[in-house]
C-alpha positions as CSV (number, residue, x, y, z in Angstrom):
1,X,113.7,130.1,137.0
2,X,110.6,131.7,137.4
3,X,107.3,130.5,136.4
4,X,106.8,132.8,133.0
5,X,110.3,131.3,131.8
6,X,109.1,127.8,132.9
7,X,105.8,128.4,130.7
8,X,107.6,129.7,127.6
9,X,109.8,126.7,128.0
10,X,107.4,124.4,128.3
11,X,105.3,126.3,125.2
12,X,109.0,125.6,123.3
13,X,109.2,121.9,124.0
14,X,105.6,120.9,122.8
15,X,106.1,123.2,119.4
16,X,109.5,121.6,119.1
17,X,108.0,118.1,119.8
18,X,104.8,118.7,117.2
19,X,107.6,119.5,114.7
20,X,109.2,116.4,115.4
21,X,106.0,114.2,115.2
22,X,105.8,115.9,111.9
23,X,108.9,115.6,110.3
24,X,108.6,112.2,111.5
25,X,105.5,111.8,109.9
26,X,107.0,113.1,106.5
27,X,109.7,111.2,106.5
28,X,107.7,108.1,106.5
29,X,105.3,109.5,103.9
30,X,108.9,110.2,101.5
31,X,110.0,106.7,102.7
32,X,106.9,105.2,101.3
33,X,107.0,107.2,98.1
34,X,111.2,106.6,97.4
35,X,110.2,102.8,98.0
36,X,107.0,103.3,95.8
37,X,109.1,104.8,93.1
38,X,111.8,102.2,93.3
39,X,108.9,99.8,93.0
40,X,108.1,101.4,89.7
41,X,112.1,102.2,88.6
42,X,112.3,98.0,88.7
43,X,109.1,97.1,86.7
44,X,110.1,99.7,83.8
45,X,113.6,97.7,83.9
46,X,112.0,94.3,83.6
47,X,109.6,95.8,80.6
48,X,113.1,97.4,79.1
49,X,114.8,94.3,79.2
50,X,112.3,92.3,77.6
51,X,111.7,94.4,74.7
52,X,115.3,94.6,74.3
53,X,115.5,90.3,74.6
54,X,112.1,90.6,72.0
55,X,114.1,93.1,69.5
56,X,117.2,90.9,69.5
57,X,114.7,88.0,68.3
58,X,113.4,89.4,65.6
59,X,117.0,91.1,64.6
């Protein structure tokens, strides 16, 4: 292997390791945001089920 392959192999490992620290990084960000949004999926459940309990009261 000669030194210009060497060097454009090196040249594809850091790209390919930048894209991993990347994706890496994005896939904690969507992590964050599904839990986030599961978060917020749960409280509109809890406000659901109480209006629901509150209508049956009243019906």
């Amino acid at each position: 292997m000669n030194t210009s392959n060497l060097s454009q192999l090196e040249d594809s490992v850091s790209r390919m390791l930048d894209q991993f620290e990347s994706l890496q990084r994005e896939n904690r960000k969507l992590r964050q945001d599904r839990d986030s949004l599961i978060e917020k999926n749960k409280l509109a459940s809890q406000k659901i089920e109480a209006m629901i309990t509150k209508l049956k009261e009243l019906g």
